[in-house]
C-alpha positions in Angstrom: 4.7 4.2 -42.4 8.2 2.9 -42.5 9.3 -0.2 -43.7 11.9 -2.1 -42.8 12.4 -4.8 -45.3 16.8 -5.4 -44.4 17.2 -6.5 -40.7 19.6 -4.1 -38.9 22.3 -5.2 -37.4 22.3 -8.2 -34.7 24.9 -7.3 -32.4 24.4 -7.3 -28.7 24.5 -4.8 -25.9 25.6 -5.0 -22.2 24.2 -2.6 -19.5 26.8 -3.8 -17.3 26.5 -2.5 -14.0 23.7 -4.8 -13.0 23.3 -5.6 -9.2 23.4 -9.1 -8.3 23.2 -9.0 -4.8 22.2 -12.0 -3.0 21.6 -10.0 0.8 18.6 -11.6 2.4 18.4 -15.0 0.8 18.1 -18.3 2.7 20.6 -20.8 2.0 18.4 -24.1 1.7 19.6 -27.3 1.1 23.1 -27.9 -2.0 20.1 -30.6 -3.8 18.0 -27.6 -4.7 20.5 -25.0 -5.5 20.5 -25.4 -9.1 16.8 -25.0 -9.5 16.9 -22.0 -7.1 19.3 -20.1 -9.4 16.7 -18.0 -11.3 15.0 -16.9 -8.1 18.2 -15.8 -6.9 19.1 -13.8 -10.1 15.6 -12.5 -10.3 15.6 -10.7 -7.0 19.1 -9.5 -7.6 18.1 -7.8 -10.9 15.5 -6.2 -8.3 17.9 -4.2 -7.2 19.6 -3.1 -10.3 19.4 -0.4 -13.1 15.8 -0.5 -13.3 15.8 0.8 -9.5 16.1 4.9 -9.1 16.4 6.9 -5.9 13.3 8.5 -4.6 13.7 12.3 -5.4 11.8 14.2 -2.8 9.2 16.5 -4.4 9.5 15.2 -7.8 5.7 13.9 -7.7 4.6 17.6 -8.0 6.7 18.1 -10.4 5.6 17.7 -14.1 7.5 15.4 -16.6 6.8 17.5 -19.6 9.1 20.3 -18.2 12.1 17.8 -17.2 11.6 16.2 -20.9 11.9 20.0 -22.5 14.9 20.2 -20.3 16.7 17.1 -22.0 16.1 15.5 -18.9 14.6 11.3 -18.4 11.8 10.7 -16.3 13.3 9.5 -12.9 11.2 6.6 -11.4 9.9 6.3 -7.8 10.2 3.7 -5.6 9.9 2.3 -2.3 7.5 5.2 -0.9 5.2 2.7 0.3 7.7 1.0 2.6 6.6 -2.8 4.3 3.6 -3.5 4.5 3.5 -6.7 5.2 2.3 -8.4 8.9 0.4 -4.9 8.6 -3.3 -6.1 7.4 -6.0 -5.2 9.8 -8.5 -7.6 8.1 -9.4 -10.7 5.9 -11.4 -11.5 3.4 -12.6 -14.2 1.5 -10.1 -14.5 -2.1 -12.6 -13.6 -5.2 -12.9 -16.0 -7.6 -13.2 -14.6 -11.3 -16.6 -16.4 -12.7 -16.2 -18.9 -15.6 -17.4 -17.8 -18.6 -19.6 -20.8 -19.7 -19.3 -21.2 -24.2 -21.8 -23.0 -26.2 -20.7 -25.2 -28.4 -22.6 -25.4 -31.7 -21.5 -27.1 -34.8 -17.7 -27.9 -33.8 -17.6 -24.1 -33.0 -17.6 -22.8 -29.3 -19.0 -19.0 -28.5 -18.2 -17.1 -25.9 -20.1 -13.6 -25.4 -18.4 -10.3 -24.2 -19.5 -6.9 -23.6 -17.5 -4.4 -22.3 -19.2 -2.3 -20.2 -19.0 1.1 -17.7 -20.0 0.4 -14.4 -18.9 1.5 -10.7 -16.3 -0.6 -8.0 -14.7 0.3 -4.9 -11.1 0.4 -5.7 -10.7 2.2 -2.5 -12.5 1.2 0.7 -15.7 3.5 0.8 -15.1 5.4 -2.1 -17.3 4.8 -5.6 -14.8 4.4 -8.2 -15.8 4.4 -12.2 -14.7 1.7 -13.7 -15.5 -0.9 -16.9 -15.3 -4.8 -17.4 -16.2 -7.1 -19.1 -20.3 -8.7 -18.5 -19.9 -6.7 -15.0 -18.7 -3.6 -13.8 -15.0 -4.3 -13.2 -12.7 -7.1 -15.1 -13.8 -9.8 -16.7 -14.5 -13.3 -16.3 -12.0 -16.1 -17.0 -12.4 -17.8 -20.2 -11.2 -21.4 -20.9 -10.2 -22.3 -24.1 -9.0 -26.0 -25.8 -6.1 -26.9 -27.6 -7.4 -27.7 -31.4 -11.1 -26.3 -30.6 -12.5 -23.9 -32.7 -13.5 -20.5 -30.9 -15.8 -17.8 -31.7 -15.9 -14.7 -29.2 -18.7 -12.0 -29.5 -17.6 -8.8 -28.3 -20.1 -5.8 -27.8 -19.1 -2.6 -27.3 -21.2 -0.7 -24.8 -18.4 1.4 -23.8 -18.6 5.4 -25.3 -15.1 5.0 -27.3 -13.8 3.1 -29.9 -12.3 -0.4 -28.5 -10.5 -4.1 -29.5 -10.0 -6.8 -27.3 -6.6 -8.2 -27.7 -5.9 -11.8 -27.3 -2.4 -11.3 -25.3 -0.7 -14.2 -25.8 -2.5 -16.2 -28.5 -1.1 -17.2 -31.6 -4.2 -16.7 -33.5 -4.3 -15.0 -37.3 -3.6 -10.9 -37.4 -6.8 -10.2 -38.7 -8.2 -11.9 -35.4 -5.7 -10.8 -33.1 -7.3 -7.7 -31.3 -4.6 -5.1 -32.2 -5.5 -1.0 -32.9 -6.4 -2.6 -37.0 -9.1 -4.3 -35.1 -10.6 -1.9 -33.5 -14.3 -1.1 -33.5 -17.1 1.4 -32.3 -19.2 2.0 -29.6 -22.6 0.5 -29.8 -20.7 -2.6 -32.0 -19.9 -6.2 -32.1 -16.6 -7.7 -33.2 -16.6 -11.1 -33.9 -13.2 -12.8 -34.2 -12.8 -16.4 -34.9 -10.2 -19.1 -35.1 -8.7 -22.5 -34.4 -6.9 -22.8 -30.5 -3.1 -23.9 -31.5 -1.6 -22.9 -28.5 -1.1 -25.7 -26.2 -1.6 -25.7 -22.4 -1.2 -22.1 -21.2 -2.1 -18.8 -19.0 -2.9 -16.3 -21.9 -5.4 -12.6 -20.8 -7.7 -10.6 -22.8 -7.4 -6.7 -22.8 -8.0 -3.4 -25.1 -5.7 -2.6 -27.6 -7.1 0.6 -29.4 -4.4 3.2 -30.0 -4.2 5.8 -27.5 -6.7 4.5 -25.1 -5.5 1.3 -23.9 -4.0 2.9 -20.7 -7.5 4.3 -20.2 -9.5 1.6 -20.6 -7.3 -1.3 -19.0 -6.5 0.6 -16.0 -10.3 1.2 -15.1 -10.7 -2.4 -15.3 -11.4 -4.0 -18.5 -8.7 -7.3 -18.2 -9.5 -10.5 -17.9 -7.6 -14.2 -17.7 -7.5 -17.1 -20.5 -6.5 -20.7 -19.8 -5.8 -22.8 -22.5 -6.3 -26.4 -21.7 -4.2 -29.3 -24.1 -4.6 -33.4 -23.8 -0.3 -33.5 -22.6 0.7 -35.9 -19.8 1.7 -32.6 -17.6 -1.9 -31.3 -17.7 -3.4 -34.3 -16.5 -1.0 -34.5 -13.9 -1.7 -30.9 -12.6 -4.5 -29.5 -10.6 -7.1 -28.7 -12.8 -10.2 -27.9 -11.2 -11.0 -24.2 -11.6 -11.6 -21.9 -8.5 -10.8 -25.2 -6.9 -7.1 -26.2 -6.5 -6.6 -24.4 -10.2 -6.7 -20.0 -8.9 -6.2 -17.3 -11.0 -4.1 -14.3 -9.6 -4.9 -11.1 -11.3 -2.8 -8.3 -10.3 -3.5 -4.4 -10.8 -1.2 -1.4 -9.2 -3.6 1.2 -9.7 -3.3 5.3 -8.9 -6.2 6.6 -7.3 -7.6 9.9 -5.9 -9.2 10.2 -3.0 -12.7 11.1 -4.6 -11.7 7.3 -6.4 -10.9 8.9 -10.0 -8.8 6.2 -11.5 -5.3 8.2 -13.1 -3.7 6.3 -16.3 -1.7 8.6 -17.9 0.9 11.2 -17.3 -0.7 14.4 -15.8 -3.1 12.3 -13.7 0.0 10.0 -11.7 1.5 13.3 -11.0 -1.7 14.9 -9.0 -1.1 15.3 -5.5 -2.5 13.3 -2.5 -2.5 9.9 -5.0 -3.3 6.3 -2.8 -1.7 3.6 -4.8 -3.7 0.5 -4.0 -2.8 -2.9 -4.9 -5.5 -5.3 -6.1 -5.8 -8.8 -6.3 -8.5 -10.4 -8.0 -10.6 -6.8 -8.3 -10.1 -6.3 -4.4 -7.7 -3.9 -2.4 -4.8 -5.7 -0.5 -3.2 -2.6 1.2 -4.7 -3.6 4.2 -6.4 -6.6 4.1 -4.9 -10.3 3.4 -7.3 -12.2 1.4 -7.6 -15.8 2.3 -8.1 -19.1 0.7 -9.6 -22.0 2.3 -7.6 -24.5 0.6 -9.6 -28.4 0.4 -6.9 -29.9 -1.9 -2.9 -30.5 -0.8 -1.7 -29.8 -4.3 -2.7 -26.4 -5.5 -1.6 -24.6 -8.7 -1.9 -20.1 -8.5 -1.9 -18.4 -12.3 -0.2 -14.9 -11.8 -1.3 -12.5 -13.8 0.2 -9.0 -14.0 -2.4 -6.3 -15.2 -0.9 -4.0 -13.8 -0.2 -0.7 -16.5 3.6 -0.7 -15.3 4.0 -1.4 -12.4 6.7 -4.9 -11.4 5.1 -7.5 -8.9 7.2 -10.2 -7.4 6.1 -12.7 -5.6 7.1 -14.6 -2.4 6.6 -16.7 0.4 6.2 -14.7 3.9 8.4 -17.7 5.3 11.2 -18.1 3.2 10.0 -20.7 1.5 10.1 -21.3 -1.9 7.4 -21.6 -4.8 7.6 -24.2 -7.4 7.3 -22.6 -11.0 5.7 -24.8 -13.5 5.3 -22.1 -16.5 6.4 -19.1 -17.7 4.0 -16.7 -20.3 3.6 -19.6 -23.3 3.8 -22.8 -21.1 5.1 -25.5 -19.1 8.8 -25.5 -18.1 10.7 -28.6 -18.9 10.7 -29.2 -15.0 8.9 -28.2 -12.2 11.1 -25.6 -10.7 12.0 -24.6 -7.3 12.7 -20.5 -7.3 12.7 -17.9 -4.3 10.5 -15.3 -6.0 8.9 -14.6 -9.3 9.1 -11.4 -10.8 6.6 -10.4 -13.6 6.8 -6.8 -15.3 3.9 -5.6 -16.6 1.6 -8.0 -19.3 3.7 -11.0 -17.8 2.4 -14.2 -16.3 3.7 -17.5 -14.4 2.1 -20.9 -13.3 3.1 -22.3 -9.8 2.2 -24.7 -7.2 2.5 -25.5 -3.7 1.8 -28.4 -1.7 0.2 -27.1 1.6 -0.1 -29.0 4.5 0.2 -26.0 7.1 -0.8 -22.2 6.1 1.1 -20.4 4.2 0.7 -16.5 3.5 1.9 -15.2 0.1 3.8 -11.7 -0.5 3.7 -9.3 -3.6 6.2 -6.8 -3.5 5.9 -3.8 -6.0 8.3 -1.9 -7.5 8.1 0.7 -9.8 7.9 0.7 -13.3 6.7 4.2 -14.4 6.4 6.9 -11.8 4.0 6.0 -9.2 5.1 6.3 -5.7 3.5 3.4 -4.1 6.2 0.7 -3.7 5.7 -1.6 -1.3 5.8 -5.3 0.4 2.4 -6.5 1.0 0.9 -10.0 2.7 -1.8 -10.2 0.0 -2.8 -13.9 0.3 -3.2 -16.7 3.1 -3.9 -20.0 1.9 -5.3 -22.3 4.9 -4.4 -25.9 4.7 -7.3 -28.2 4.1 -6.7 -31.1 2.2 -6.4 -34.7 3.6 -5.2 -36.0 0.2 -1.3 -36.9 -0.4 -0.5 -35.9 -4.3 1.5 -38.0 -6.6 4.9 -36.7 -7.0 5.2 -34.0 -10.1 6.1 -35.5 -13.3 10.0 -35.5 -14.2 9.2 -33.8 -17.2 6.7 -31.1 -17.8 7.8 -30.0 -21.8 10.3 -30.4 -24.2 11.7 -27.1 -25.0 14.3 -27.2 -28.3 16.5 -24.8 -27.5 17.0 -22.8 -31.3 20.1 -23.2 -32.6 20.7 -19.2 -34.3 23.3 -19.1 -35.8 21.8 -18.8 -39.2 18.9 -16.6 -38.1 18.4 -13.4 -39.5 19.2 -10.5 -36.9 17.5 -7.1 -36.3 17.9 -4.7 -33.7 15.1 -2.8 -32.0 16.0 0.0 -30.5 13.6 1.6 -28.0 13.7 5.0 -26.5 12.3 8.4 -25.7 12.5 12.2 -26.3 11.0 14.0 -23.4 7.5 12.0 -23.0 7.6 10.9 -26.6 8.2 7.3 -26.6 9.5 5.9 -29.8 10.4 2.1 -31.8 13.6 2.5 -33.9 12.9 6.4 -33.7 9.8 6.4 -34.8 6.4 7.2 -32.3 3.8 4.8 -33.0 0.9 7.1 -32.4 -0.9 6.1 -35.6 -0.7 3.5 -37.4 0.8 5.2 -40.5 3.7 6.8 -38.1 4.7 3.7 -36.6 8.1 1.8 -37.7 7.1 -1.7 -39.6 8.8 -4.7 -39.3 8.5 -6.9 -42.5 9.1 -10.7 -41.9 8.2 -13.6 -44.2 6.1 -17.0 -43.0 8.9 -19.3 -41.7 11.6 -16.8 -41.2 13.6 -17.2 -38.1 14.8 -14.1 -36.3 17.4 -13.4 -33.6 16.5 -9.8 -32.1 18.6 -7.9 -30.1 16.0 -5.6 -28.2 18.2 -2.3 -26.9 16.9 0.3 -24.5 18.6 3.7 -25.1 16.8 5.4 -22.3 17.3 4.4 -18.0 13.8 3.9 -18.6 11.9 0.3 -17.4 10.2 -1.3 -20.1 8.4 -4.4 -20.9 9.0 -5.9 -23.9 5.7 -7.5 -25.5 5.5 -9.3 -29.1 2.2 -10.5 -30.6 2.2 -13.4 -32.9 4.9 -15.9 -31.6 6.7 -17.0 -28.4 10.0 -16.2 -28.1 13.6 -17.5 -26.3 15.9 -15.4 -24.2 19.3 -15.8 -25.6 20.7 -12.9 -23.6 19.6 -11.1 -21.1 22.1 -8.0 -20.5 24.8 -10.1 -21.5 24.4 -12.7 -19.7 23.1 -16.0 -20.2 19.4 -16.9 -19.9 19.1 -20.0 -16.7 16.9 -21.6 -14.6 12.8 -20.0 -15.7 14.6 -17.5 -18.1 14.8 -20.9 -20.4 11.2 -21.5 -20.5 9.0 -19.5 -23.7 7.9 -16.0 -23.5 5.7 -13.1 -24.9 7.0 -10.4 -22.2 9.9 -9.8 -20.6 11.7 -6.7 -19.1 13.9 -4.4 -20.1 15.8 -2.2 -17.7 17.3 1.4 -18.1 20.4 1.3 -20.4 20.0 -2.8 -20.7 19.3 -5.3 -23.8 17.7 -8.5 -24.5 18.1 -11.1 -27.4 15.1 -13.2 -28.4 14.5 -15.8 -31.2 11.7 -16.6 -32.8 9.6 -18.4 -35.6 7.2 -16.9 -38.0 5.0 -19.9 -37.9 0.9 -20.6 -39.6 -0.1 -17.0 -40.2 0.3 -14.5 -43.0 -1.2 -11.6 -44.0 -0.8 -8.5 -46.5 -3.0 -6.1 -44.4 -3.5 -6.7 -41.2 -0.5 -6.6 -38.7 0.7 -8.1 -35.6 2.5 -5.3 -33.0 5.2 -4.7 -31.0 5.7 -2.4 -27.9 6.3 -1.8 -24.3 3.8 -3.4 -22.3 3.9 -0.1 -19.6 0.7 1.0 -21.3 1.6 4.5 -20.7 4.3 4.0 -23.0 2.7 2.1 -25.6 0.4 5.2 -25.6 2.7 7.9 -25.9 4.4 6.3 -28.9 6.7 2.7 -27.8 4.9 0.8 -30.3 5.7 -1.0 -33.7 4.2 -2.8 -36.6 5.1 -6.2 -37.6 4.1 -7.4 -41.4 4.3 -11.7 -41.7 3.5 -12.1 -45.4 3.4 -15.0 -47.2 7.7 -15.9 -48.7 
């Protein structure tokens, strides 16, 4: 294992280049302009680096031999075209149970067992699959800011797993990474004190080499962390009620509905790439919601392995943003679309008093070929109740001040399928490049991808700012606090941090490229907090 004990250098990259392009936009009204801003920017990186031209034939073709040729991987998009208005039936939105804990002596336990089981992923077609206490995802868990949790996690799976807490800033030795992983036919029993405050966090393996496997046949599932603030009492609330979970895969699939999750298997021939929302395929069918509230709050969830979802508003319309990956906003925000790369989530609301139909277009992050604009969600207006305006203020983010920050650069990139952390592939844990940080430290990274490769950047432990973002930066959503966040082809990132509560000499936090066919071939680091 490498250490890195000196931080490397902190200077900053720019991709240049990126599109910005506003074609297709609505102008709506100078008031909400401002607000708007991120949406805007958000579709316009859409179109940029990240992006690559369809090669015809390059599906059959196998990314081993264009690595031993020197050659990147060249992403595909847009073979799925529009599909949206193109639905030829409804159903009913599913609802991710509740997982009910019992609370014993201060301490609250939730059980887990993750499980093989069977799902239609296509229509007609027996999938294998896993979940969590069923045959495909996992129930929603809530947790409580200051509560003291306990999660029982069997493994009735046939590999070694973990269960990463994706998100949480819970101790190392807790936190679900490949250190934590455990065996078939056992139970891990992690434990600690909620201090993240209100929230959309997900639960997912994390064993090295297998979490591609094992999250892309199902096992995934949401976390809300409820906290006392003004904002969460002012916010729908009521679970399955006005307060829905989103939870979005981009699977590959064969037609005899074998599930494909690495390499070899997204380049087999006569692949359907279906789209599911909530466990159920939306490539032609728009699920619905029967909505018996005005004011109704949607948690998107991308759990997809790669794969970019944005959302929109079939109308034009816009969506207002209350929270990013770790939290409220400082205002409810008015934005166009929201874009989440894979591992991301976002909090929004609407206020429905007529139906309104929600789009998720997909865009390539890896090398599927089913890109796409789907109608994936109708909510029907139901609610005779008029809602209190939202609060003025949600949060109060301090933005860090960094200029006496230490500074690192992680540098990400690839040799042929080899995926590697400041040139090192974290296949095992003794290969993999450490980071070595103290508790307290404050860190400015500059985050540079030296491939035209999409990536999504994902750091356990502790939220994170943008300070750049290619350059440019950070406004509107992009100033809220983050775990994920993209990377394009060629591009960088800065993010700053605090090493805050939790220290350890043995067991490490991680960091890596939340594509989960790249964290498995080798984008992934180690991150030591001891004690200063």
């Amino acid at each position: 294992m490498t250490h890195i004990t000196e931080p490397g250098s902190g200077a900053g990259g720019n991709s240049g280049g990126l599109g910005e392009s506003e074609a297709g936009k609505r102008e709506h009204s100078k008031g909400r302009a401002e607000k708007r801003d991120h949406g805007r920017r958000g579709a316009g990186r859409g179109k940029g680096l990240h992006r690559r031209t369809f090669l015809g034939g390059m599906a059959g073709v196998g990314l081993a031999a264009v690595g031993a040729a020197g050659a990147t991987f060249s992403l595909l998009t847009d073979a799925g075209g529009n599909k949206a208005g193109a639905a030829t039936s409804t159903a009913t939105l599913t609802v991710p149970d509740l997982l009910e804990g019992t609370t014993t002596d201060g301490t609250t336990t939730f059980t887990l067992e993750a499980k093989s089981g069977t799902s239609e992923v296509l229509s007609g077609v027996t999938s294998t699959t896993a979940g969590y206490n069923q045959s495909f995802l996992g129930p929603t868990m809530k947790w409580t800011n200051g509560d003291t949790v306990l999660v029982n996690i069997t493994n009735s799976l046939s590999e070694d797993t973990t269960v990463h807490f994706h998100g949480a800033h819970v101790p190392p030795k807790m936190d679900g990474g490949p250190q934590n992983s455990f065996s078939a036919g056992t139970t891990w029993a992690p434990t600690f004190t909620v201090k993240d405050e209100a929230k959309t966090l997900w639960y997912h393996p994390h064993a090295l080499g297998t979490t591609a496997k094992q999250a892309t046949h199902g096992l995934a599932g949401m976390i809300i962390v409820e906290d006392d603030s003004t904002a969460s009492a002012a916010l729908p609330s009521d679970y399955g009620v006005d307060d829905i979970p989103l939870v979005f895969q981009c699977l590959a699939v064969d037609s005899t509905g074998d599930i494909k999750y690495d390499q070899a298997g997204y380049l087999t021939s006569g692949l359907s790439f279906p789209v599911l929302v909530n466990g159920t395929n939306v490539d032609d069918t728009t699920l619905t919601f029967s909505a018996t509230k005005t004011r109704n709050r949607f948690r998107a969830l991308n759990a997809s392995p790669s794969d970019i979802i944005t959302l929109q508003r079939s109308d034009g319309g816009t969506l207002t943003q209350i929270a990013t990956d770790q939290g409220y906003l400082t205002e409810a925000t008015e934005v166009d679309t929201i874009r989440l790369v894979a591992g991301a989530r976002a909090e929004f609301v609407m206020d429905v008093s007529e139906d309104v139909t929600l789009q998720v277009v997909i865009t390539t992050g890896w090398i599927r070929g089913g890109s796409g604009t789907y109608d994936f969600l109708t909510v029907a207006a139901g609610g005779t109740d008029t809602p209190d305006d939202l609060p003025s203020s949600l949060n109060t983010i301090d933005r860090y001040d960094t200029s006496d920050f230490t500074a690192r650069t992680i540098t990400l990139s690839n040799t042929g399928a080899t995926m590697k952390i400041n040139g090192q592939a974290g296949l095992t844990m003794s290969g993999m490049s450490m980071i070595s940080t103290t508790l307290g430290a404050k860190e400015i990274w500059t985050i540079t991808n030296a491939s035209q490769l999409e990536h999504s950047f994902h750091l356990h432990d502790v939220p994170y700012q943008l300070v750049s973002i290619n350059g440019a930066d950070p406004k509107g959503v992009e100033l809220g606090w983050y775990d994920t966040f993209e990377v394009v082809g060629g591009g960088s990132i800065k993010i700053a941090m605090e090493f805050t509560d939790f220290a350890d000499d043995t067991y490490m936090y991680m960091l890596h490229c939340h594509l989960l066919q790249h964290e498995d071939e080798g984008m992934m680091a180690s991150l030591m907090v001891t004690e200063s």
